[in-house]
N, C-alpha and C positions, 0 to 999 in steps of 0.2 A: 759299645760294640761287643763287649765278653758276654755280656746280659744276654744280647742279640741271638750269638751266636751259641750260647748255653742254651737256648731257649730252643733255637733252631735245631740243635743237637740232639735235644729232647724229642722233638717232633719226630725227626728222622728217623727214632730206632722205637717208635710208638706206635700202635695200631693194628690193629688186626691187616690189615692192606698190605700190610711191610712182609708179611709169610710169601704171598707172592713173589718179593726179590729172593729171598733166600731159595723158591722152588727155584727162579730162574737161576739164580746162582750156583745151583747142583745141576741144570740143565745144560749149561755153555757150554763145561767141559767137555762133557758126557756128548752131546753133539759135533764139536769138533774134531771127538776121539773116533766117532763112528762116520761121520763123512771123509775122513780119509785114510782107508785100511794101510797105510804105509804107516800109521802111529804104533798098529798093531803088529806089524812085522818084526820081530825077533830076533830071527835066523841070523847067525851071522855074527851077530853083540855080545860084547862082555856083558858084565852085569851094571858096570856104571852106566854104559850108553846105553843100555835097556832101560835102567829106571832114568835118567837123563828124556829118552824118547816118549814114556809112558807122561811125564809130568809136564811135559810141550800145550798140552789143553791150557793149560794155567794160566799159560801169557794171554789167551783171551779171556781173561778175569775181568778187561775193560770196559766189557759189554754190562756185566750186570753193575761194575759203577758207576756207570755212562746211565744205567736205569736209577739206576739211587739218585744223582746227582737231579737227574731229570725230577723225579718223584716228587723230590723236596720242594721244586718249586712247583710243579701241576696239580698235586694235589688241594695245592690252594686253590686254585682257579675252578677245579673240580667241586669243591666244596663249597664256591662261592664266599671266600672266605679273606682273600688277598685284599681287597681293596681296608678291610676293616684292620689287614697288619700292613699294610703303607700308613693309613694316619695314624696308628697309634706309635710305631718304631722310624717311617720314612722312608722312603726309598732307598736310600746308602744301607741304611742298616739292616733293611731286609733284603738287598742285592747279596750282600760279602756273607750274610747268618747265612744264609740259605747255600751259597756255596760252599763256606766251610763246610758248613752240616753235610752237604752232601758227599764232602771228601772223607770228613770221620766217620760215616755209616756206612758207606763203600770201603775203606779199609779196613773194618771192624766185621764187616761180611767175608770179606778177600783171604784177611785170617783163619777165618773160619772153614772159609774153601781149602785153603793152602792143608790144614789140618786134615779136612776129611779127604780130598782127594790122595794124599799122601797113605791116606791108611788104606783104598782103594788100589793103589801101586802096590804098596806089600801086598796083598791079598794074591793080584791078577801075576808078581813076581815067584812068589812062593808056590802057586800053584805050576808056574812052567818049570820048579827047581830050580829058580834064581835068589838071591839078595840081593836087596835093597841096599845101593850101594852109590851115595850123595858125592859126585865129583863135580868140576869146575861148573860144567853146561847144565848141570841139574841145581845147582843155586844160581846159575844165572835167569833159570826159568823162576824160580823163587822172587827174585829180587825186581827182574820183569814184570813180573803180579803185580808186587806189590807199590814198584815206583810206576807203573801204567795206572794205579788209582788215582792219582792226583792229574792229570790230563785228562785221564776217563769220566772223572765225577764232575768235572768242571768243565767239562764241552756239553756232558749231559746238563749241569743246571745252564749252560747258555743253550740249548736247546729249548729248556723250559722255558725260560723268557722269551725266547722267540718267540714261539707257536704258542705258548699260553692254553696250552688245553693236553690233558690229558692223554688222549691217545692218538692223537698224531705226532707228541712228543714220543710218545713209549715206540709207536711204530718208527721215529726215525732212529731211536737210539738203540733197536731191537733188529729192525730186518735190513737196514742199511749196512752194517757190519756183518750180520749172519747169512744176510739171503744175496747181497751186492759185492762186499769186499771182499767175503771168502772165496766165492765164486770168482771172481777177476784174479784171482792169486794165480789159475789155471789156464783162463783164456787170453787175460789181458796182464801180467805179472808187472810189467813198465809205467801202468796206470796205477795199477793195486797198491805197489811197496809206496808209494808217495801218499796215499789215502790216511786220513787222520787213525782210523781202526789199527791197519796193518802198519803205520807206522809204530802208533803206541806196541805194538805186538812184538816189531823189531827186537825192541828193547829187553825181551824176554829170549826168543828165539831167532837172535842175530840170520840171513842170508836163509830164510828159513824153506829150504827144497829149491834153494838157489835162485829166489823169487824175490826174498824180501832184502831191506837195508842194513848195514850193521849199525851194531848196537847204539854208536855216536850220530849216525847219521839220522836214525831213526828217533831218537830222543829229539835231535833240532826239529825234525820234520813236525813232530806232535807238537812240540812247544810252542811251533810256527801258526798251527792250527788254531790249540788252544787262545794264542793271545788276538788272534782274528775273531773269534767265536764270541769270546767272553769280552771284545770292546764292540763287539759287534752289539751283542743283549745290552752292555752297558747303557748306549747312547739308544737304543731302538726304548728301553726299558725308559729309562726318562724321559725320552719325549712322548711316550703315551700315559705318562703318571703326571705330567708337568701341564 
């Protein structure tokens, strides 16, 4: 399984393809930040709850390792190449590589996010004459990021097993969070906070515009999701390999 999942790991962070996540992964934020001008708002904030409000984008870090996770396993299917790693590794060991894989290359981007958008907060803080000034809600949006990769990456690869194909996986792990969940945060808030997206997001930005879950509730919710999702691929995944 370590072989498996070394192997898988490998794959994950390989490839000319993989620039794609990393654009999407400067894209989330950056989209989140501009669809709702109240991230932009100011007025009013110390300098904790300003940089606290600027790095709110983060908790949808989920999306692009909900794409990783996915990635890992469609790109096989894409390449016609899966059936040739079931007989050589199996089913088991190519079910758990692939989602590990999918969780360390989704956190290993999520890092990377967390770095660059941080130096984008100093930038957009220093230009209104503020500092950058890290208090409780602004490592909670950190830590939101980064514990939403392991629900995120791992509903994306049962995604991939699901659908088995490329981009109908990438369109669910892509515009169902960006174009569905965010949008329902506004019209439908009572539907939205229980959705696997905005739950994972909870975990970052607790009661978020007074829409979303707190942080415990939201953590159950995603966890709820996940272990649906991924016994869901399990048994769908072997009975069309068996």
């Amino acid at each position: 399984m370590i072989a498996a999942i070394r192997s898988e790991a490998l794959r994950a962070v390989s490839g000319l393809s993989l620039w794609a996540t990393y654009v999407l992964a400067i894209f989330v934020p950056v989209a989140v930040l501009t669809s709702d001008p109240s991230l932009t708002d100011l007025s009013g904030l110390d300098d904790s709850a300003a940089t606290a409000r600027l790095l709110q984008p983060l908790a949808w870090s989920f999306v692009t390792a909900a794409f990783a996770g996915a990635y890992a396993v469609t790109r096989e299917w894409y390449y016609a190449s899966m059936d040739r790693t079931l007989t050589e590794v199996g089913f088991r060991r190519a079910f758990w590589g692939k989602m590990v894989a999918g969780v360390m290359a989704a956190l290993w981007i999520t890092v990377g996010v967390c770095i660059g958008w941080t130096v984008v907060v100093l930038i957009v803080l220093s230009q209104e004459g503020r500092t950058f000034t890290l208090s409780q809600p602004g490592v909670q949006v950190y830590a939101g990021a980064l514990i939403g990769v392991v629900p995120g990456a791992l509903i994306g690869g049962a995604v991939g097993w699901i659908t088995r194909n490329y981009y109908i996986g990438a369109a669910a792990v892509l515009a169902f969070p960006i174009l569905i969940e965010f949008a329902l945060i506004r019209t439908s808030p009572d539907l939205a906070r229980f959705s696997p997206g905005m739950a994972i997001a909870a975990i970052g930005v607790p009661e978020y515009q007074g829409h979303l879950l707190s942080s415990a509730a939201g953590a159950c919710i995603a966890l709820a999701w996940t272990v649906v999702l991924v016994v869901a691929a399990w048994f769908l995944g072997r009975r069309r390999v068996a």
